[in-house]
C-alpha positions, 0 to 999 in steps of 0.5 A: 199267542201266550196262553190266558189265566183263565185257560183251563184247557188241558186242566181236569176237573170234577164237579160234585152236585153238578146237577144243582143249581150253582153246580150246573152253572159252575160245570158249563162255565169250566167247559166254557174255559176249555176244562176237561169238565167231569159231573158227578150228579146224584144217582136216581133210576131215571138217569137224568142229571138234573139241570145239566139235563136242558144245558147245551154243554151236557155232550162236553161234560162226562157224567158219572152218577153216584151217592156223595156218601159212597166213599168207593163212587167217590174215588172212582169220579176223582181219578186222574183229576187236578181240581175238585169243586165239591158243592154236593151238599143237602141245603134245605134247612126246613128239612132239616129239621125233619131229617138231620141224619141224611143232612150228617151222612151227606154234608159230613161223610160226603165231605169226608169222603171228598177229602180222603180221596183228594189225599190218596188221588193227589188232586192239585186243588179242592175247592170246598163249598161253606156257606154263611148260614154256619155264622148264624145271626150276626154277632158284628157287621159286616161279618169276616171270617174271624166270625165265631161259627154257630150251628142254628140249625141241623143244616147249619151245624153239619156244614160247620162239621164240614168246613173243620173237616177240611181246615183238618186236612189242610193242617194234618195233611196239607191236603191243599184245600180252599174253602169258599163261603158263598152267602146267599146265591140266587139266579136261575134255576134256583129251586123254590126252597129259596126266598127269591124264586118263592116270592117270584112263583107267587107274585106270578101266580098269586094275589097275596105272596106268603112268607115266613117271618120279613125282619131277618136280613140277607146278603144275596149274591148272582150266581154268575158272581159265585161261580166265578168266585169259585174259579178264582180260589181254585187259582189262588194261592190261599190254600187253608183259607176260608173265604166269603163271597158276599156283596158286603150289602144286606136287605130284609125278606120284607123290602126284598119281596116289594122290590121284586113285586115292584120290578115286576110291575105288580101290586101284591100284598105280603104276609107272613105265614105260620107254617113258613117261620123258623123254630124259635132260637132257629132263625138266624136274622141277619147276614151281611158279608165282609169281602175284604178277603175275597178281594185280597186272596182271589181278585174277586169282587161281585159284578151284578146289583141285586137290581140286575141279577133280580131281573135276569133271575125273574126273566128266567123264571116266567120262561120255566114256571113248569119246573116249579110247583105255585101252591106248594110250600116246598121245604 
């Protein structure tokens, strides 16, 4: 039998911030395409792996524990690798504004470091993750990759730094690199730092769902959709691209809490509130991809509508509430 596309077997890879949520889902879908499927997860002294901890592949996976920002631990995971999915990353912009240096040492000189070690280990792809926060507020729509890049936040301007790292290698020293720009992932085991499980967390445990502010638009995406995204650029031939992966559709906080409230079957108020809302100049109030590319360079378009990927994502939810923590604002 002729060998698929889409058999990995054989192919080494490793996944940077395996233990989060798109990187756990990515890392289970490699080693269900037969990849030799390696995690570097973030070093803690309990040992555990983060969502890989509960995932019925982790015997499948080798695990290597370590800091991003350890350029030594980093060559060490990138041994004898083909591809490299780089996703580690700190992506909470509210602590960003409390903590921009950890945000610079993690986003940048992990990247960095991600980076040079591809060089001198001769990986045959790195995959890396942008985001479309590095757009800021949009200045056209939908919005393409020709998009001038604004830093609105500590979070934001340190993956722009990122992603001009990675262009730099490719055009200094050909490092054969893509760079995928997912816009704004949801699905399960997301962690209450986004809009979609905080609203969930609350209309199951509340009487009133509480947000910041409800006019800024959003392009959201399934996670199934982004992951497969990721396994098309790393077969692509795009190298030096940057590429979103967006739905090319866009709706409010606002209407997406009610629609959330409403495929819940409930009736619970929304408000926003003082402490949930952006910095002045900070808020970036609308995203809405442009695919085009996505489409072209990787054959890859979304498959789930906000209606089907919210459902699977609330489902899953209301199974894992003791994971989440209903009364706290987590920034």
């Amino acid at each position: 039998m002729e060998k698929s596309e889409w058999d990995w077997t054989g192919k080494k890879v490793l996944v940077t911030g395996a233990g989060g949520f798109i990187g756990s889902h990515l890392a289970e879908k490699l080693v269900e395409l037969g990849a030799e499927t390696r995690a570097f997860v973030r070093y803690n002294s309990r040992g555990t792996w983060g969502w890989l901890d509960t995932s019925l592949y982790k015997a499948d996976i080798q695990m290597i524990a370590g800091d991003i920002a350890d350029r030594d631990r980093v060559y060490q995971a990138m041994k004898n690798v083909d591809v490299v999915f780089h996703l580690a990353a700190l992506i909470g912009i509210p602590y960003s504004y409390h903590a921009p240096r950890s945000y610079v040492r993690t986003n940048i000189e992990g990247s960095l470091n991600i980076l040079q070690a591809a060089l001198e280990t001769n990986v045959t792809r790195v995959v890396h993750t942008s985001t479309s926060e590095v757009y800021g507020t949009a200045q056209y729509v939908p919005i393409n990759e020709k998009h001038p890049l604004q830093g609105q936040s500590p979070y934001s301007a340190t993956k722009i730094g990122a992603d001009k790292l990675a262009e730099a290698f490719y055009c200094a020293f050909a490092l054969p690199v893509i760079t995928v720009r997912p816009f704004n992932t949801y699905g399960p085991r997301q962690s209450a730092r986004a809009v979609i499980p905080t609203i969930i967390i609350q209309a199951m445990t509340r009487d009133v769902i509480k947000l910041g502010n409800l006019t800024p638009t959003r392009d959201f995406n399934y996670v199934a959709d982004t992951v497969w995204g990721f396994i098309c650029a790393a077969q692509s031939n795009a190298l030096g691209a940057t590429v979103n992966l967006g739905t090319g559709h866009e709706i409010s906080i606002g209407d997406l809490a009610h629609k959330i409230v409403k495929l819940m079957g409930k009736a619970i108020p929304v408000e926003y509130e003082d402490e949930r809302m952006r910095p002045k100049g900070s808020e970036v109030e609308r995203l809405c991809a442009d695919n085009s590319l996505a489409k072209a360079y990787l054959t890859w378009e979304p498959h789930y509508t906000l209606e089907e990927g919210l459902k699977q994502t609330i489902e899953w939810i209301g199974g894992h509430l003791e994971y989440y923590r209903p009364n706290n604002y987590a920034i």
